[in-house]
N, C-alpha and C positions, 0 to 999 in steps of 0.2 A: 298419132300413136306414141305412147313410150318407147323410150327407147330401152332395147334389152341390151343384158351386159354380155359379151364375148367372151366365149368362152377361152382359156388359155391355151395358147400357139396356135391359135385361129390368122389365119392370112391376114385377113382385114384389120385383126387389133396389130398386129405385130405391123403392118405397113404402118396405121396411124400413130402408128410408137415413132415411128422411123422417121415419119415425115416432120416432125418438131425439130429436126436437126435445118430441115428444108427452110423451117419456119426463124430459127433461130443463127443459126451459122452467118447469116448478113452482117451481124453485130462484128464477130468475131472479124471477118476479110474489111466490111467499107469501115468500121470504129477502132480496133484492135491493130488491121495491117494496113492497108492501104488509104485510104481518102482523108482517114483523120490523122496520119501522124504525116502526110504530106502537108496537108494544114495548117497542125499545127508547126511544123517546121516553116513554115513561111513567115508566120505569126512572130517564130522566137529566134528567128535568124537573122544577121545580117550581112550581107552579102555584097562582093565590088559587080561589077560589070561580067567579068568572067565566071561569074557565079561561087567564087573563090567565099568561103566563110571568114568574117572580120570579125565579128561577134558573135558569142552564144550565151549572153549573160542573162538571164529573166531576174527580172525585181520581184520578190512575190513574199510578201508577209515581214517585208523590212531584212531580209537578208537575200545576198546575190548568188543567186543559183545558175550553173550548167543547166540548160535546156534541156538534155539530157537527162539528168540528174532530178532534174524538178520533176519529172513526169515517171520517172519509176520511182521517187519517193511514194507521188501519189496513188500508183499502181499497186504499190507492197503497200500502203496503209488499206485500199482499198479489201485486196488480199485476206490483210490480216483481220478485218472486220467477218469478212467471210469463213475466215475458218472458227471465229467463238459462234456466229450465226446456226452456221450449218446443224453443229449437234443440237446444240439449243432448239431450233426449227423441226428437225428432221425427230428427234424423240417425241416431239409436243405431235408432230403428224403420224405416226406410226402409234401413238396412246388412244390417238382420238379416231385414225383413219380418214383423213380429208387429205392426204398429201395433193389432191388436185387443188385443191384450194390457195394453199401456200405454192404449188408451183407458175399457178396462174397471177399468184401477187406481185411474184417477183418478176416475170415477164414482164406484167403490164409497167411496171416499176421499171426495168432496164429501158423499153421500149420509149414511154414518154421520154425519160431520159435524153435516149437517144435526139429527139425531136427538141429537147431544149438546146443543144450543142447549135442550133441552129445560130443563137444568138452570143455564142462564143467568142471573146474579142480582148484585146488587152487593156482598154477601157476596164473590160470587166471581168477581167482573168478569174476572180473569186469562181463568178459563176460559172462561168464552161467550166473550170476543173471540178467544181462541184455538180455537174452534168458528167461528167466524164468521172466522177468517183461512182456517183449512186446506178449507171448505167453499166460499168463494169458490176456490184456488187448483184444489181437485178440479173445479170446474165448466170455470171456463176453460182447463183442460190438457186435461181430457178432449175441449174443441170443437178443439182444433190436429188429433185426429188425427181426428176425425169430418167435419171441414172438410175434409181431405185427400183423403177419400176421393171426394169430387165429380168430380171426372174424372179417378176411376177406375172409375167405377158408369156415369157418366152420358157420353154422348156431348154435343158441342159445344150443337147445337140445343136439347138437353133442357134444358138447365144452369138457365137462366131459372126457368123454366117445378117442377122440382122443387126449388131451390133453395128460392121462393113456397111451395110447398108445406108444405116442414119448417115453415117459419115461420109458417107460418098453421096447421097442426098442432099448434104449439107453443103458439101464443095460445090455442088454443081446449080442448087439456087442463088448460091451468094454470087457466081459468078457471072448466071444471068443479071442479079440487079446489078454488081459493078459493073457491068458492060452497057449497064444503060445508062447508069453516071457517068462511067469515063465518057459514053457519048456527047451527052450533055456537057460535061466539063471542058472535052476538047473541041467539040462544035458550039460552041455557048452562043456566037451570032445568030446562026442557023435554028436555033429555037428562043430566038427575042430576046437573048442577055446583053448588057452589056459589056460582062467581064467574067472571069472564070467564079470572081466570087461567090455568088448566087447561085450556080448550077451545084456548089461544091456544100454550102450551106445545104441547099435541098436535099441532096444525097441522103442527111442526115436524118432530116425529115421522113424521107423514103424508106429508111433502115427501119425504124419506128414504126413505121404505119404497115410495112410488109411483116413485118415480127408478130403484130398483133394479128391479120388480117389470117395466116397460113396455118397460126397456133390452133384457132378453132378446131379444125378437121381433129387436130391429136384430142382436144381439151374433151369434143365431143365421146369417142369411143372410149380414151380410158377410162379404166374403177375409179370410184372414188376413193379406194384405200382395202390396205386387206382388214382391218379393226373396225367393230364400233362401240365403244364406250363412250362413254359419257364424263364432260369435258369437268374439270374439277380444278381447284386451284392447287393441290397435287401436282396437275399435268403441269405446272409450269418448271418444275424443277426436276420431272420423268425425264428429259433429255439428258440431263449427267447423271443421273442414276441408269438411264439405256446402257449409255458409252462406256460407266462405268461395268455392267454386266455384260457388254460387250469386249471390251478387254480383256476381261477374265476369259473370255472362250477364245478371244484370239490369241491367248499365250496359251493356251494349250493345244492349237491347230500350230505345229511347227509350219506347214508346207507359206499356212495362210498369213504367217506372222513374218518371215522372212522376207516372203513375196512382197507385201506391204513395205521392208524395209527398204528393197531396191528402188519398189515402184517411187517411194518418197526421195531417193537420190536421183536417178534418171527422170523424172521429171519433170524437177526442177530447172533442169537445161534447157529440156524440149518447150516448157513453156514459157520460161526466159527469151529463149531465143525466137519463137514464135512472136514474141511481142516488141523485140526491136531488131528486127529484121531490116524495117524499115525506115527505123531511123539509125540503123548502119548504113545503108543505102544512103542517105540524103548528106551524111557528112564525110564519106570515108572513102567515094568513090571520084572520080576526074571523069563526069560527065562529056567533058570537051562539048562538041556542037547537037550532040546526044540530047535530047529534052528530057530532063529529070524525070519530072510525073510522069510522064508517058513508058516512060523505061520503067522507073519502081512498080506503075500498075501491070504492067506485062510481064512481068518477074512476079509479082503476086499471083497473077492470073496464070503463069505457070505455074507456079507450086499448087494454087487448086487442083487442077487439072491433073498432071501427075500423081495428086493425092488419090483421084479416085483411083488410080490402078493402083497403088501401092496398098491403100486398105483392101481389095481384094487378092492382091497376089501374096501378102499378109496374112489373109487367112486359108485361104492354096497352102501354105509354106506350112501353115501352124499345124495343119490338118495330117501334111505329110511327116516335116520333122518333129512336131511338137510345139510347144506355147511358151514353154521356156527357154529350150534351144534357138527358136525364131526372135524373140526377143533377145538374149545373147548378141545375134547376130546385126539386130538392128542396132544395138549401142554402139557395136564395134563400126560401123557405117558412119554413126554421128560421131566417132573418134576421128574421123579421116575430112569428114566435113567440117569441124571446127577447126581443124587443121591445114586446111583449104583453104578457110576463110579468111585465114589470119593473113595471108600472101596477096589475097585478092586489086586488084587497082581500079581494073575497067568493066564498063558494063556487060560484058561478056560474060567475063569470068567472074560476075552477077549471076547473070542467065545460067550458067553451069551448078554454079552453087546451089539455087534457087528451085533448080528440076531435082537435084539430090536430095534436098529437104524437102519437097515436096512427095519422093518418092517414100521416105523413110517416115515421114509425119505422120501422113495418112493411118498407115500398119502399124505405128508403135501405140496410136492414140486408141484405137479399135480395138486392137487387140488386150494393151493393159484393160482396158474397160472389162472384156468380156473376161480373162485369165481371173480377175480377181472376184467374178460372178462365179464363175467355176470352180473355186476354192473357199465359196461360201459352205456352210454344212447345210444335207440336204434336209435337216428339220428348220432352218432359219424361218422365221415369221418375220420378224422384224427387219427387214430388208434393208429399210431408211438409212436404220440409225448405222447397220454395217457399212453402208453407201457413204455415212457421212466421215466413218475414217476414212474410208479412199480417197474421200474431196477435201476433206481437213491435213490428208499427208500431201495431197497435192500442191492444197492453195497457201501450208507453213512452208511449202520447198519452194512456190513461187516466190515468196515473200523474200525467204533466203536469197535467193536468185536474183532479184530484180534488185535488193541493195548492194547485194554484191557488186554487182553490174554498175548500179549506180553510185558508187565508192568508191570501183577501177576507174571508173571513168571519169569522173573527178578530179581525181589525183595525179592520174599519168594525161588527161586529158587526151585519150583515144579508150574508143571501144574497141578495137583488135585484141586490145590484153585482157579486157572482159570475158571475148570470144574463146578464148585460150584457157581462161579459169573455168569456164564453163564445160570445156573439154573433160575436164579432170573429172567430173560429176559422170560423166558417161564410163568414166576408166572405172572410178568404183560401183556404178551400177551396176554394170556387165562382172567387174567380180563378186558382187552378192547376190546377183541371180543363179551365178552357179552354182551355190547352196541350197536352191531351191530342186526338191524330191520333183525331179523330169517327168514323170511317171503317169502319178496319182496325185488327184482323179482323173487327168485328162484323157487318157486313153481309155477309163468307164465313160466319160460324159462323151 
């Protein structure tokens, strides 16, 4: 039988919305935090007996890079690919109406990716960074047109409420399949390896083949698009003529134009800091008799986990105080945590760090998502291309962020002072959120 379309804020489409975070979030914990930047720090490190660091020099295109430094170079190029992508993508999807089509490409696109990291090596460093560029761009193209679809599935009131969802869905399959890598990683005898090599290569594999295998269920239920017209060579230049009709109404939405501004300073940090978290951990911490990996993954594995109650106690908060007051509040949280972090030595005061960020992650990432669906206007049609500023302020502040980062860290050669500049990002977040009208709409929605 055909299959019929769902109708909007129907349970079923709004779960199979939700659950592409189930399907996608693995990239983000085994590629982004934990199994690959353990990796590659193995890879780019050199290390005495005590696990003490003697070298962090990579040879890579005929000049000597920071380890560091090499890998959010590539992170911000990757980034920055993504944010001319986005509008370009997301106007050409919203002219024609197939956003499933383009968000299926770019999946399958991060996913293989993923699956090539397998053969990652400093033999052939070209390629794994060139797995680890096009696998980063496949993840985050593919979330411009999955974000979009939020109000179009979900009515005003829901938005919260299953936006928390995805994301606590997301935490919690990544951390089933980490848990089955770390298995295999730290048992590698016990399922026929001979080193941890192998089991850690797989992961990778696994991250790929789970991405594609889970996506289905969502790919199946959503619309193909709210448009149909018909595809012209016109549509290839609709997308800067969308963004450009779209800036025109977002300067005239004071509450939506503001909010945008914070959003693009605060989360720049949060997604900076999300992405070397753990390669703060591998250089900056006195392990002592402590096993590295074993500690970095249970410190990721925390902040999942915390993450899911924080995006629900996140929208609890937003429900009662509001969406900008909540937010407010979260920045001022990641002030105290970067500031935490700067003092840190031992694994412990790791594991402390690490549940704070994890508490605060969750809520701030759910909730921007959903604050800034709720400040859409409620004639929007074009949903995409509105989506694809939120993900172009995002992925221009990660870009800022991640060379920031990797320019402190160059220079003074420690990430602590990176951590510290990043703070500042959160000081003016939190003060140009308070600019934003508290009010309206959210107490109509």
């Amino acid at each position: 039988m055909p299959k019929t379309n769902l109708p909007k804020g129907s349970k079923k489409l709004l779960n199979a919305w939700a659950f592409y975070d189930w399907a996608n979030s693995v990239y983000n914990l085994v590629i982004s935090s934990a199994i690959f930047p353990i990796f590659y720090g193995a890879l780019t490190l050199v290390k005495d007996e005590e696990g003490k660091v003697l070298d962090d020099t990579v040879h890579f295109l005929g000049i000597d890079f920071n380890n560091d430094t090499l890998i959010s170079y590539v992170t911000a190029a990757a980034f920055l690919v993504v944010s001319f992508l986005s509008p370009f993508l997301s106007g050409i999807a919203d002219y024609v109406g197939n956003k499933k089509i383009f968000m299926k490409f770019f999946c399958y696109l991060g996913a293989i990716s993923c699956i090539g990291l397998y053969w990652f090596s400093m033999d052939f460093l070209w390629f794994g960074l060139l797995c680890y560029f096009t696998a980063l761009i496949g993840f985050w193209s593919s979330l411009v047109f999955y974000n979009s679809y939020l109000p179009d599935i979900a009515f005003p009131e829901q938005q919260d409420a299953i936006s928390a969802k995805g994301y606590s869905l997301g935490y919690i399959g990544s951390v089933v399949l980490l848990i089955i890598c770390l298995a295999m990683i730290l048992k590698f005898d016990s399922f026929g390896f001979e080193d941890e090599s192998t089991p850690t290569r797989l992961s990778f594999v696994m991250t790929g083949l789970w991405w594609i295998a889970f996506s289905q269920y969502t790919y199946y239920h959503l619309p193909k698009g709210n448009k149909k017209e018909t595809f012209t060579k016109d549509v290839l230049f609709n997308g800067f003529k969308e963004l450009k009709l779209i800036w025109s109404k977002i300067k005239t939405n004071v509450p939506l134009k503001r909010y945008l501004g914070a959003f693009f300073v605060y989360s720049m940090a949060v997604q900076t800091i999300m992405l070397i978290a753990t390669y703060f951990g591998i250089e900056e911490l006195d392990w002592g008799t402590t096993d590295s990996t074993t500690g970095l993954i249970v410190s990721i594995l925390l902040i999942q986990i915390v993450a899911v109650l924080g995006a629900f106690v996140t929208s609890r908060c937003s429900t009662r105080f509001g969406n900008i007051n909540t937010l407010i509040v979260l920045n001022l949280i990641w002030i105290f945590i970067c500031i935490f972090a700067y003092t840190i030595t031992t694994p412990m005061e790791f594991y402390i760090t690490a549940a704070a960020v994890g508490l605060v992650m969750g809520g701030i990432q759910s909730l921007s998502r959903s604050t800034y669906s709720k400040l859409l206007p409620d004639d929007a049609v074009d949903t995409t291309s509105y989506f694809s500023f939120y993900d172009v302020s995002e992925k221009i502040g990660i870009v800022i962020g991640m060379l920031s980062y990797g320019y402190i860290a160059q220079i003074t050669g420690s990430i602590r002072y990176s951590i510290i500049f990043l703070g500042l990002f959160f000081l003016i977040g939190m003060f140009l959120l308070t600019r934003v009208n508290k009010k309206a709409p959210f107490e109509e929605a």
